[in-house]
VOBA-1610 file (N, C-alpha, C; in pm, whole numbers, padded with zeros to 5 digits, always signed):
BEGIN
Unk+00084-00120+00000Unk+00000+00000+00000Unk+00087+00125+00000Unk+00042+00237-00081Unk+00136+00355-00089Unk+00153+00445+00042Unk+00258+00500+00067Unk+00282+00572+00203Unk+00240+00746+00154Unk+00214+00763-00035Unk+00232+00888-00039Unk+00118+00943+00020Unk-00019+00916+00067Unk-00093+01054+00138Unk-00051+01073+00300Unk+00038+00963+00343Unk+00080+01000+00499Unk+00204+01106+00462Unk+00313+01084+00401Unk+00433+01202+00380Unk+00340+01311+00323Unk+00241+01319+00229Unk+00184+01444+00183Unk+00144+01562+00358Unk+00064+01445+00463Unk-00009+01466+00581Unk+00073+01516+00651Unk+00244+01503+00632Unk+00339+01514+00736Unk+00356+01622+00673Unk+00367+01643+00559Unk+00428+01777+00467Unk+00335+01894+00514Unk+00212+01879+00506Unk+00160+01938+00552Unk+00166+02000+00690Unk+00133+01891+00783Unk+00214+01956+00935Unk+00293+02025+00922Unk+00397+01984+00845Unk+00592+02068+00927Unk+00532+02203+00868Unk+00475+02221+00795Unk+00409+02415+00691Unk+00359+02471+00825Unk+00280+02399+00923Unk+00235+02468+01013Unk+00313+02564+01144Unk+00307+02609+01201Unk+00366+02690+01299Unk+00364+02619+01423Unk+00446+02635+01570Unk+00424+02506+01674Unk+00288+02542+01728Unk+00277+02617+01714Unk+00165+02710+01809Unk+00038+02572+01771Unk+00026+02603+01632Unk-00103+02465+01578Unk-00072+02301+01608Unk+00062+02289+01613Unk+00129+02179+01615Unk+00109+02065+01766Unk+00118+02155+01885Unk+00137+02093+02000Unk+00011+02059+02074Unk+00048+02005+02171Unk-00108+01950+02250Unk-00170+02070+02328Unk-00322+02069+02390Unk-00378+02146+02405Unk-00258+02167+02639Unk-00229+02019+02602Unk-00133+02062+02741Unk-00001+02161+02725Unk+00076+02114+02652Unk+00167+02171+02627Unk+00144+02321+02535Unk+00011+02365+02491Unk-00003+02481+02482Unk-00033+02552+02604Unk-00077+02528+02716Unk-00092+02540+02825Unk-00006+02589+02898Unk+00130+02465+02880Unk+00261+02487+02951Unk+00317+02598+02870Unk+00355+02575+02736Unk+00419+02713+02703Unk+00358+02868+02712Unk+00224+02836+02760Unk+00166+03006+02750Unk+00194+03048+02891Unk+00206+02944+03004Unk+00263+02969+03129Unk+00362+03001+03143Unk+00461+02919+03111Unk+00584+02972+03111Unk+00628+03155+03022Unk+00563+03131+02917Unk+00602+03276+02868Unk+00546+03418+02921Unk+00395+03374+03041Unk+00349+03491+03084Unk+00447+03530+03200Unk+00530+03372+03257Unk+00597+03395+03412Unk+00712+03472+03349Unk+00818+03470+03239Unk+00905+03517+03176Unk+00870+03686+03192Unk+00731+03730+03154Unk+00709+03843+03062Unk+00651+03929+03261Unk+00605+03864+03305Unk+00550+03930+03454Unk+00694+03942+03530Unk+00798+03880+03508Unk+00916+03923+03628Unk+00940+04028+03599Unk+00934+04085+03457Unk+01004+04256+03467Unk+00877+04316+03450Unk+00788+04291+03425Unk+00677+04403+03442Unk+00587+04461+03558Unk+00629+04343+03648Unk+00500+04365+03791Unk+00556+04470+03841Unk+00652+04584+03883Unk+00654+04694+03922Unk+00576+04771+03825Unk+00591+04806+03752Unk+00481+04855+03673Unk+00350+04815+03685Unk+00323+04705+03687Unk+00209+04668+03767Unk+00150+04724+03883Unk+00255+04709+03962Unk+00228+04753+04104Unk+00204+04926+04116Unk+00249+04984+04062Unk+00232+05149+04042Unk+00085+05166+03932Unk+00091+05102+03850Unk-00099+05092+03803Unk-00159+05064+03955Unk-00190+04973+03965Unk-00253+04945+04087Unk-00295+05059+04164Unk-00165+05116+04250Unk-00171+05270+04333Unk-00233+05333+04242Unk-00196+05367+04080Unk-00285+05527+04064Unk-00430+05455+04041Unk-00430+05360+03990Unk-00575+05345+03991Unk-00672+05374+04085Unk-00628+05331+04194Unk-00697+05327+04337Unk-00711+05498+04406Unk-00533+05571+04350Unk-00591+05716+04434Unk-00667+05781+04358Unk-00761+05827+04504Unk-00829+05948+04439Unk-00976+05821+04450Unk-00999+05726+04493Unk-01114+05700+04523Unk-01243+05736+04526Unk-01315+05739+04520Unk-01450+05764+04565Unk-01421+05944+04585Unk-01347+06022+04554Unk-01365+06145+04591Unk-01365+06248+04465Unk-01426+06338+04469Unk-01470+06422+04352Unk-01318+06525+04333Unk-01239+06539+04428Unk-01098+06581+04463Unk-01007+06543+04381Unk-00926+06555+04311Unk-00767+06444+04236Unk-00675+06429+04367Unk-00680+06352+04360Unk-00541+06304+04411Unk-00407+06265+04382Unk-00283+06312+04402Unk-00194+06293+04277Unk-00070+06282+04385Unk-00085+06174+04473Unk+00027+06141+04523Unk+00162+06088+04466Unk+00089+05998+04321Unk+00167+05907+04256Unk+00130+06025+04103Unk+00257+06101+04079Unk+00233+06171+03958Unk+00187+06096+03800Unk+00289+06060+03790Unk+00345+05955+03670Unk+00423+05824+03688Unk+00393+05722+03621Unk+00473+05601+03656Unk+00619+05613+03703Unk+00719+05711+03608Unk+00855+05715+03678Unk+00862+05776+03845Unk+00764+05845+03842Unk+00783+05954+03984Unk+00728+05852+04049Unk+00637+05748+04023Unk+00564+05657+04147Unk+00670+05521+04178Unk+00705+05483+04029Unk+00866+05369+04093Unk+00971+05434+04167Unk+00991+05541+04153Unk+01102+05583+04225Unk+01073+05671+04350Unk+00911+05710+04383Unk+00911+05692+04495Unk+00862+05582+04581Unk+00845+05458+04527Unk+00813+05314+04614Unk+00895+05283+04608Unk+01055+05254+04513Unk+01181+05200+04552Unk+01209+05324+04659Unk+01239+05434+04691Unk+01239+05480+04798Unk+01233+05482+04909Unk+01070+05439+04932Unk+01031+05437+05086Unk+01014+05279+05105Unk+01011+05164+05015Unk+00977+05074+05018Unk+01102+04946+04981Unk+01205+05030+04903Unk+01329+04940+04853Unk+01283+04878+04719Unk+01343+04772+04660Unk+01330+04730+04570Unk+01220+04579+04576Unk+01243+04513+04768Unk+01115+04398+04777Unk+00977+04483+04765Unk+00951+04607+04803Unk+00807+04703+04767Unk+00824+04669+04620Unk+00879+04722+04519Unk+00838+04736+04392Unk+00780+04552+04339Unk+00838+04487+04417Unk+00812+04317+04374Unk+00700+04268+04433Unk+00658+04320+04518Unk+00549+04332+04592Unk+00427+04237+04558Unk+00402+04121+04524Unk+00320+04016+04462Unk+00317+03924+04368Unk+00487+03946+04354Unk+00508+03896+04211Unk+00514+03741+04217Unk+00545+03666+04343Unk+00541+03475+04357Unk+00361+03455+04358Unk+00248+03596+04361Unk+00173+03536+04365Unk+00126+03515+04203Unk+00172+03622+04153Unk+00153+03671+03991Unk+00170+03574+03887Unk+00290+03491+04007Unk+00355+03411+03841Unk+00241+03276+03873Unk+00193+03269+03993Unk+00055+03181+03994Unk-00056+03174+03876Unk-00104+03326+03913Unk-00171+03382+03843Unk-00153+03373+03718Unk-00029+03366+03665Unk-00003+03427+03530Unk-00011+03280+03445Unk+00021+03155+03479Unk+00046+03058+03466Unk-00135+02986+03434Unk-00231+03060+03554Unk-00355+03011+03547Unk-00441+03087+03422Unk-00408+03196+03418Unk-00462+03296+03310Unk-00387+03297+03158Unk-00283+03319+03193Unk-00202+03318+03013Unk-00175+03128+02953Unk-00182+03099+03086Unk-00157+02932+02996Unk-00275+02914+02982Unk-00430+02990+03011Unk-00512+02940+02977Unk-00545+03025+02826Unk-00578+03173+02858Unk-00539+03247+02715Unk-00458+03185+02602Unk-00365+03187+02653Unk-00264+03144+02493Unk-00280+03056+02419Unk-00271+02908+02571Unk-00321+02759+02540Unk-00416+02723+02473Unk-00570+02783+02510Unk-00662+02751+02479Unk-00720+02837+02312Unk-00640+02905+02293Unk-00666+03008+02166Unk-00705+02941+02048Unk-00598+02858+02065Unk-00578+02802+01896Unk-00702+02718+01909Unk-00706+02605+02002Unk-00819+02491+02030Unk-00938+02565+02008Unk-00951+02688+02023Unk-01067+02723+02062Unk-01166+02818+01942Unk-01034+02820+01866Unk-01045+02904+01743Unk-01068+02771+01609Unk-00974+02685+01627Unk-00953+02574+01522Unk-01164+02475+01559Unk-01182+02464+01653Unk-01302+02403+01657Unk-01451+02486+01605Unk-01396+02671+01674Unk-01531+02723+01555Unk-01472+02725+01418Unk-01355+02698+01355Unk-01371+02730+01243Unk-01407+02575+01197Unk-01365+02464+01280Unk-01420+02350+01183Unk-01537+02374+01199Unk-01636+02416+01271Unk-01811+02427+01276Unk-01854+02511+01130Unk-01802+02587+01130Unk-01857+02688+01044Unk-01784+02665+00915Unk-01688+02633+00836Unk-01586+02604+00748Unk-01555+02463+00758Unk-01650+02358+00728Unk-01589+02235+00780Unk-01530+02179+00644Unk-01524+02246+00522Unk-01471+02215+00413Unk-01299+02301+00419Unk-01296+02359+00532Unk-01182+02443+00510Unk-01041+02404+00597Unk-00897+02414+00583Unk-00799+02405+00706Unk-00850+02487+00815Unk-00902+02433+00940Unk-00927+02508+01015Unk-00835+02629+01088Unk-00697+02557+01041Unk-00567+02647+01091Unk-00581+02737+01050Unk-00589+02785+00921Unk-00558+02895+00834Unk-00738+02981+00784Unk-00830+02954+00788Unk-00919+03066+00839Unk-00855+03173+00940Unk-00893+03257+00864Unk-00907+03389+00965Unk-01006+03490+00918Unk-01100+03389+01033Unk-01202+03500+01065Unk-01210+03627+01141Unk-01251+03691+01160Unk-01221+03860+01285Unk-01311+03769+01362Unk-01461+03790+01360Unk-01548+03750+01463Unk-01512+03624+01480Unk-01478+03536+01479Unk-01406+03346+01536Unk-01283+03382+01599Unk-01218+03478+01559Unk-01032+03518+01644Unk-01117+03588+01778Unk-01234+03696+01729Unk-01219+03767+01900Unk-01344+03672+01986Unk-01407+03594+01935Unk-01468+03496+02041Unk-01360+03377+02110Unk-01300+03330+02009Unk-01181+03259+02056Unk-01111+03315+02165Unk-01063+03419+02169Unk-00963+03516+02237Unk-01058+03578+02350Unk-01172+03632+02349Unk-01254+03679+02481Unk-01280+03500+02587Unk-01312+03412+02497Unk-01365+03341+02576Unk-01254+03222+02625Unk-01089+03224+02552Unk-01005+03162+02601Unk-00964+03248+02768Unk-00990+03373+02722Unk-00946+03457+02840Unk-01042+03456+02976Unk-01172+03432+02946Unk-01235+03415+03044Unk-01167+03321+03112Unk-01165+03190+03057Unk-01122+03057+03128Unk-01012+03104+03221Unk-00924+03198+03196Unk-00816+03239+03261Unk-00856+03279+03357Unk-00966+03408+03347Unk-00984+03469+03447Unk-01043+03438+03581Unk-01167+03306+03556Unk-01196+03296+03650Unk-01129+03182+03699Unk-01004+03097+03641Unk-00908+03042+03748Unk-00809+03071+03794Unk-00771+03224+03812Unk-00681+03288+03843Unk-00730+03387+03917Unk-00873+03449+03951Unk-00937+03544+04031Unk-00871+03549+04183Unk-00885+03429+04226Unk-00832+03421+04365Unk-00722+03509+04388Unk-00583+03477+04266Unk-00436+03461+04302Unk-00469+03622+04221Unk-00575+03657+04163Unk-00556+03830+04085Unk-00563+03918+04210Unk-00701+03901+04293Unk-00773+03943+04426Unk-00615+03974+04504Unk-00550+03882+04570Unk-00479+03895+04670Unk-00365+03953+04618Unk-00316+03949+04479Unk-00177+04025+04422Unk-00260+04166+04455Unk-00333+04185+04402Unk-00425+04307+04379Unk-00394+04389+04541Unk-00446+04284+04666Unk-00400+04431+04813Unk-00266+04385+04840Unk-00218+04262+04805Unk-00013+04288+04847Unk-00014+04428+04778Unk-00050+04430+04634Unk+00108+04550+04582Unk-00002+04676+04611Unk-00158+04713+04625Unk-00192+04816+04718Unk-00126+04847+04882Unk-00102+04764+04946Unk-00077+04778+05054Unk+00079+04846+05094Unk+00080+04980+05188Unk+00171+05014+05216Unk+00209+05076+05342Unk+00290+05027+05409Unk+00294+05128+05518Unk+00362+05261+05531Unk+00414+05306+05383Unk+00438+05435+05421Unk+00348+05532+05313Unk+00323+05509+05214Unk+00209+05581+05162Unk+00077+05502+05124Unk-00043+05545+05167Unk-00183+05457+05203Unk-00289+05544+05079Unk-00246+05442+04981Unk-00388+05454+04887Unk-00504+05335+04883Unk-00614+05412+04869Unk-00748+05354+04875Unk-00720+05231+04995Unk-00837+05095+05001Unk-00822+05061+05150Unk-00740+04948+05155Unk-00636+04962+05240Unk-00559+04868+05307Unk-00618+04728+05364Unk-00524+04635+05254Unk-00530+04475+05386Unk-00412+04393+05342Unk-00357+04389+05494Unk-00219+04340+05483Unk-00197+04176+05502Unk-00110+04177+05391Unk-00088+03997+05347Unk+00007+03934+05393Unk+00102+03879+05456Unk+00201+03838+05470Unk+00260+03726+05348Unk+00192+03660+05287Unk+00183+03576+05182Unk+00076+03540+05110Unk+00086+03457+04984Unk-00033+03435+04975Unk-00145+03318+05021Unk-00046+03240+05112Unk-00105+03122+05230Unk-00188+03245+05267Unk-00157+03293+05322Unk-00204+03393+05500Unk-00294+03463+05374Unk-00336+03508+05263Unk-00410+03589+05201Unk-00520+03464+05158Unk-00464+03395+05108Unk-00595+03278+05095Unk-00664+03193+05193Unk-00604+03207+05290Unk-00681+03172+05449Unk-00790+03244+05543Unk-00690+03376+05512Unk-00764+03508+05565Unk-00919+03506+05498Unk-00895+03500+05363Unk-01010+03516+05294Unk-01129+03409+05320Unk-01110+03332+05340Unk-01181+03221+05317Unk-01189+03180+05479Unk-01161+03208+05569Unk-01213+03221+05728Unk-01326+03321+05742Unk-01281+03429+05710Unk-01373+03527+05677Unk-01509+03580+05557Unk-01501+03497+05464Unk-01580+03538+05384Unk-01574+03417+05278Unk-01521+03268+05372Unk-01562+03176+05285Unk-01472+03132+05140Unk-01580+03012+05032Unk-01530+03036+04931Unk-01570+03146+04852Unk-01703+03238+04870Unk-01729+03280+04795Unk-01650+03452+04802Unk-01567+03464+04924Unk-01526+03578+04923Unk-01392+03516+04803Unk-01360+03393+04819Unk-01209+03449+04716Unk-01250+03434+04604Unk-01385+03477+04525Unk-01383+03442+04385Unk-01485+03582+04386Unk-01505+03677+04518Unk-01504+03810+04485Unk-01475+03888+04394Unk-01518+03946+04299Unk-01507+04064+04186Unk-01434+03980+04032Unk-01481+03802+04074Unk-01480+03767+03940Unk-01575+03795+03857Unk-01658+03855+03845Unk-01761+03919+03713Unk-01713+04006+03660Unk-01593+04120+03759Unk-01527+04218+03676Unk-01408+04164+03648Unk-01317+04024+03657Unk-01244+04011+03621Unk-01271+03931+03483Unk-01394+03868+03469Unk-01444+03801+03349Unk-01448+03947+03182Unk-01497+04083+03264Unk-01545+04194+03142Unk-01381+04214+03113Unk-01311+04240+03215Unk-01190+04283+03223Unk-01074+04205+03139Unk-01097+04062+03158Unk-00971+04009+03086Unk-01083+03942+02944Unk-01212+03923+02931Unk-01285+03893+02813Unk-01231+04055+02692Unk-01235+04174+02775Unk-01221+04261+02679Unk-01072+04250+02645Unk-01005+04234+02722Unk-00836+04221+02644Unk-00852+04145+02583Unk-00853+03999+02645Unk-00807+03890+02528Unk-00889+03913+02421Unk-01000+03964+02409Unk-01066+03946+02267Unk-01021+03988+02147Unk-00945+04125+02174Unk-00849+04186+02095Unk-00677+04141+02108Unk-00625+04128+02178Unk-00528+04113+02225Unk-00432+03995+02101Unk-00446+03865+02065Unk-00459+03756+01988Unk-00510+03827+01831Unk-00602+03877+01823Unk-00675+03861+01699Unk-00586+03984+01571Unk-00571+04102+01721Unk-00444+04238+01667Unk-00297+04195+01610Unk-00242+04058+01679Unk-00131+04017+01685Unk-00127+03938+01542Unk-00245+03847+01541Unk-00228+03742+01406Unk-00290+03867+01337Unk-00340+03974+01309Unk-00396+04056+01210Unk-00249+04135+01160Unk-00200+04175+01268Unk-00076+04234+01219Unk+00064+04174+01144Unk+00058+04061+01212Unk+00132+03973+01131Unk+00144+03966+01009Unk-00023+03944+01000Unk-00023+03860+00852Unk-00033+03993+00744Unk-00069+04090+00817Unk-00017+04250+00715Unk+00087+04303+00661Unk+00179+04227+00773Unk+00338+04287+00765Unk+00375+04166+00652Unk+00343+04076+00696Unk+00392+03974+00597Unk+00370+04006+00444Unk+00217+04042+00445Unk+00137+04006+00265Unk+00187+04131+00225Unk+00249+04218+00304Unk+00306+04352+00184Unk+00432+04346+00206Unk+00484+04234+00261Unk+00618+04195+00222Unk+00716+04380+00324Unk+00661+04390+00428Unk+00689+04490+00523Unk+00818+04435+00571Unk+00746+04314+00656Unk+00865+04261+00760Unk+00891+04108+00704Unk+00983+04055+00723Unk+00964+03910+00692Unk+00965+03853+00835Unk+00921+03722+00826Unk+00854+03610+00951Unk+01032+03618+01022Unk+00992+03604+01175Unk+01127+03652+01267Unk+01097+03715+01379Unk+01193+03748+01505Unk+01153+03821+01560Unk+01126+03945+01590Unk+01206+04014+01475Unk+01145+04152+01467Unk+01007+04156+01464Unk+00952+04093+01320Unk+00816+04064+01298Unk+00723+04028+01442Unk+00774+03950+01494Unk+00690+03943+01670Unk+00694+04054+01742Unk+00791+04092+01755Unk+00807+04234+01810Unk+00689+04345+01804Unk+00767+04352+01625Unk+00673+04495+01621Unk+00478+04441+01599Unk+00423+04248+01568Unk+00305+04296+01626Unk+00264+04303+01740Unk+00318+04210+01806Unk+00368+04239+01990Unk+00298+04365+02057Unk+00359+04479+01987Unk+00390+04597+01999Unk+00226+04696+02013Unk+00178+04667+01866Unk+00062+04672+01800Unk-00038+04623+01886Unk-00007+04499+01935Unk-00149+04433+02014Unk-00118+04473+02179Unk-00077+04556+02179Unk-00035+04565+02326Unk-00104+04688+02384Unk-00103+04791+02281Unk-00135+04928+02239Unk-00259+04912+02265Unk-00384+04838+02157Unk-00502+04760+02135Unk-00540+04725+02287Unk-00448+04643+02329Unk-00513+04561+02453Unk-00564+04703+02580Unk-00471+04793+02571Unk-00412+04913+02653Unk-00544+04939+02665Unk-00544+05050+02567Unk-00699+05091+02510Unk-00830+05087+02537Unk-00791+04921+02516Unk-00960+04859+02533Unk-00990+04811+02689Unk-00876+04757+02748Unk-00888+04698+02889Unk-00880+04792+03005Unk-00814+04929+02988Unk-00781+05012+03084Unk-00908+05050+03171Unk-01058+05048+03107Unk-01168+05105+03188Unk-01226+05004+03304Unk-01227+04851+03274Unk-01211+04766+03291Unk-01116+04707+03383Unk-01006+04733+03385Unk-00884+04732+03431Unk-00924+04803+03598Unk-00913+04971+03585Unk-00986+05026+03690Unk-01081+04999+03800Unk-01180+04920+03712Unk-01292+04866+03790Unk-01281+04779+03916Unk-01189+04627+03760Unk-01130+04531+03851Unk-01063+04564+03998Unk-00966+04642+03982Unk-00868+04671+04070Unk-00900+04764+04199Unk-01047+04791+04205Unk-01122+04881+04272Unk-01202+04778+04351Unk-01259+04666+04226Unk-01336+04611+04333Unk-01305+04472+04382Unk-01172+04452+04348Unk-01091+04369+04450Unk-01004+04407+04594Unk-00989+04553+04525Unk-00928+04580+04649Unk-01009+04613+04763Unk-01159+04637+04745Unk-01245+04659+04884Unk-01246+04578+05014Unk-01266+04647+05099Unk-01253+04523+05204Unk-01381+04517+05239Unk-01540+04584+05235Unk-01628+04586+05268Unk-01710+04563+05152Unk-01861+04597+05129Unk-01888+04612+05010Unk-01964+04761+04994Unk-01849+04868+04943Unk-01859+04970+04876Unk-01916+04952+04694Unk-01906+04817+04688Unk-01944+04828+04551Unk-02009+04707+04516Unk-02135+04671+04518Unk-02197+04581+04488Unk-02145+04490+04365Unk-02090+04533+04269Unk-02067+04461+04198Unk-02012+04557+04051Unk-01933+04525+03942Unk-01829+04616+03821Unk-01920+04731+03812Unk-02027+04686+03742Unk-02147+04783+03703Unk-02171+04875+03751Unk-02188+04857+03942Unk-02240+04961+04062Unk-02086+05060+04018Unk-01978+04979+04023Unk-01816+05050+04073Unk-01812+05170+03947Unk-01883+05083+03850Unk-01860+05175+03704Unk-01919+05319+03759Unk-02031+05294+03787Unk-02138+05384+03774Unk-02113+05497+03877Unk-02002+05441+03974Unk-02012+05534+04122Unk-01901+05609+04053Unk-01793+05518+04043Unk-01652+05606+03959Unk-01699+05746+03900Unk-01749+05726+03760Unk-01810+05808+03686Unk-01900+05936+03766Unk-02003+05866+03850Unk-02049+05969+03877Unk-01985+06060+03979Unk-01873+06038+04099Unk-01859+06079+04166Unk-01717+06184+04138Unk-01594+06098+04025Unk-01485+06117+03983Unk-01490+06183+03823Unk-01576+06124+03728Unk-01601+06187+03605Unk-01527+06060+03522Unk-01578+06041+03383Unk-01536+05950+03291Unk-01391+05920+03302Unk-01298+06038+03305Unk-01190+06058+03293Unk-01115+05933+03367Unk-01190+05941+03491Unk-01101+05785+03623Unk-01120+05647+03570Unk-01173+05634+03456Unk-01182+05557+03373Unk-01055+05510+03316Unk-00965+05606+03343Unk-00818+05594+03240Unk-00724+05637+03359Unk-00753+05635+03498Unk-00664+05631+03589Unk-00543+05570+03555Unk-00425+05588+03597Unk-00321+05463+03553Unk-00254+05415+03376Unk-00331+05505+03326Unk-00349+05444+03154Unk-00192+05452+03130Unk-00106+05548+03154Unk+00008+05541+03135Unk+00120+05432+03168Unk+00084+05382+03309Unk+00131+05293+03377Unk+00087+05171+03293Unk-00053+05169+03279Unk-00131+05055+03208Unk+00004+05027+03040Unk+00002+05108+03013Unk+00087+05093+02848Unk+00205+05084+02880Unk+00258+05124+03000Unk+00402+05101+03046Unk+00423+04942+03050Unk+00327+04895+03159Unk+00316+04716+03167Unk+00236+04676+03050Unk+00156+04691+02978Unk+00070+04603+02867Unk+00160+04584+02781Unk+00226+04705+02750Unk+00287+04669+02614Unk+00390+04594+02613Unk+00479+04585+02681Unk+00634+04533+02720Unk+00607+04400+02770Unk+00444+04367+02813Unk+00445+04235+02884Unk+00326+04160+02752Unk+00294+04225+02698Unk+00258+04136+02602Unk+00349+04137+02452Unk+00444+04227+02435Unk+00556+04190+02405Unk+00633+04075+02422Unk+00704+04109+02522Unk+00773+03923+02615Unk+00689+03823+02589Unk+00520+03864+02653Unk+00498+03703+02623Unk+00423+03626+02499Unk+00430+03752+02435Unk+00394+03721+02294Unk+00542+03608+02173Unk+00609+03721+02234Unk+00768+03715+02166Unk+00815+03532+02192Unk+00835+03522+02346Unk+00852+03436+02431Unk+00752+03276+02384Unk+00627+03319+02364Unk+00540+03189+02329Unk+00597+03194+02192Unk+00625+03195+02089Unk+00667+03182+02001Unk+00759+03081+02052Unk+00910+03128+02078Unk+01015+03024+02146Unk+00950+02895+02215Unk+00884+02929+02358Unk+00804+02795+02414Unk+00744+02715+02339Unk+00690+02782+02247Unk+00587+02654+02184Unk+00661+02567+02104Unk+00800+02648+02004Unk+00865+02542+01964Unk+00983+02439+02080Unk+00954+02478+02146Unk+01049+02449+02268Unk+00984+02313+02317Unk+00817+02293+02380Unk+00750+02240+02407Unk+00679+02135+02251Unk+00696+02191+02138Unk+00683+02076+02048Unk+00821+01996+02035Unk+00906+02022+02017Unk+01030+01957+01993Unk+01024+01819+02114Unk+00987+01873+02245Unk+01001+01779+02308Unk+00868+01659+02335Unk+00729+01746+02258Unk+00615+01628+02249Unk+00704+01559+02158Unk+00722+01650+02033Unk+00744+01542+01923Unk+00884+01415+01953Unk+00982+01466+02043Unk+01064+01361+02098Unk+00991+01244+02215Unk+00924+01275+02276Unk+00818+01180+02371Unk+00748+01070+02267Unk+00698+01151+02144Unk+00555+01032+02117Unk+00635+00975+01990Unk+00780+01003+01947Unk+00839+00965+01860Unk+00921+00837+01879Unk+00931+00851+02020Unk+01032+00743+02087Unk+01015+00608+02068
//
């Protein structure tokens, strides 16, 4: 019997990219690993979003303790050293591992099954639809969000919490044992999955764009023969979808980070937080932090854009050495 439609089948594979190539685990593992890569240098930046988001609370007043991102890192390495600026980051790379290995991981799977529904005459790889990339991408990100809420919640009052400058309300963690205990003595399971409805709008509106900007830009730079395939080419759409994500997640972003950090309930729920923000602060607190926000979005979905590229061939090389053996 002839072997030529299996070498045609293989020919086909190797055309593909690892990203399509690997298991829905090992897309998993490499989107983890590349978010923990891309969060070690960005969570100070993180951590200074956080603060401006939060000052200036509930008050019709500005508050401008924390000017601009450079003036707010260099006054928390200041009064705080350089463990302040790191300030949540063993819980982050938790987090980051539960959310981006689920984002990244789940993208392709999640994209390749609506396009076999809808295109079942077609490579499901190579459709590109807009509306199938940003349902793929909102609803891979959900999955993230709400198994990472817990470990978002408690990064969220470590890097608020300070004892020498006190924005919005304080609760002090010693770890994230003692933050996931605390919580859950006190307010149960259902306190640690607190202000997952705004972390669902919050990371559904990034990822939806976030993925869809990246393969859109790509494949632009490519078909006008701009950039050729490489890492520049990752880079600069990296770059592009980071901007996008900025943009769209920052109002969202705010919310989240408002109504995780409560310790009471000042805010019934995203919607109420939206509505109080606005009315009490003006649209504008909507974009609290936005600077800070593009300081960390872009540079960290950079890395882990850049980075999953590497992992995934990193993590196929070694399926394909496992199931080859």
């Amino acid at each position: 019997m002839s072997k030529e439609p299996e070498t045609k089948m293989a020919d086909i594979n190797a055309d593909k990219p690892a990203a399509q190539k690997v298991s829905k685990t090992g897309s998993f593992i490499a989107g983890g690993m590349a978010a923990c890569i891309a969060v070690t240098v960005t969570n100070p930046i993180e951590l200074v979003k956080t603060r401006m988001q939060l000052q200036g609370e509930m008050s019709a007043e500005a508050q401008r303790i924390y000017k601009n991102p450079l003036q707010a890192l260099t006054m928390i390495f200041k009064n705080e050293g350089i463990r302040g600026l790191q300030k949540g980051l063993s819980c982050a790379y938790i987090y980051q591992i539960g959310l981006n290995g689920s984002r990244l991981g789940f993208y392709e799977p999640i994209r390749a099954l609506l396009n076999s529904t809808f295109y079942p005459t077609q490579d499901p790889h190579k459709v590109q639809n807009v509306a199938v990339n940003v349902v793929s991408g909102a609803t891979s990100g959900i999955i993230g969000a709400i198994m990472g809420s817990p470990l978002f919640l408690i990064k969220t009052r470590m890097q608020s919490y300070s004892s020498a400058v006190q924005i919005g309300q304080q609760t002090h963690y010693t770890s994230i044992g003692n933050g996931l205990s605390s919580i859950y003595r006190a307010e149960g399971v259902k306190g640690l999955f607190r202000g997952v409805d705004a972390a669902i709008m919050r990371t559904g509106a990034g990822s939806s764009v976030q993925l869809p900007i990246y393969n859109t830009a790509k494949r632009f730079l490519l078909q006008h023969d701009i950039m050729k395939e490489g890492t520049g080419l990752h880079l600069v759409a990296s770059t592009m979808s980071g901007i996008g994500v900025g943009v769209v997640m920052n109002p969202w972003d705010v919310i989240l980070t408002r109504v995780y950090n409560q310790k009471g309930n000042l805010y019934k729920g995203p919607i109420d937080c939206l509505i109080k923000t606005v009315r009490i602060e003006g649209i504008s607190a909507l974009y609290k932090g936005f600077e800070a926000q593009l300081f960390r979005i872009a540079p960290h979905t950079v890395l882990c854009l850049t980075f999953m590229e590497q992992t995934m061939k990193v993590v196929y090389a070694v399926e394909k050495q496992i199931f080859t053996a």
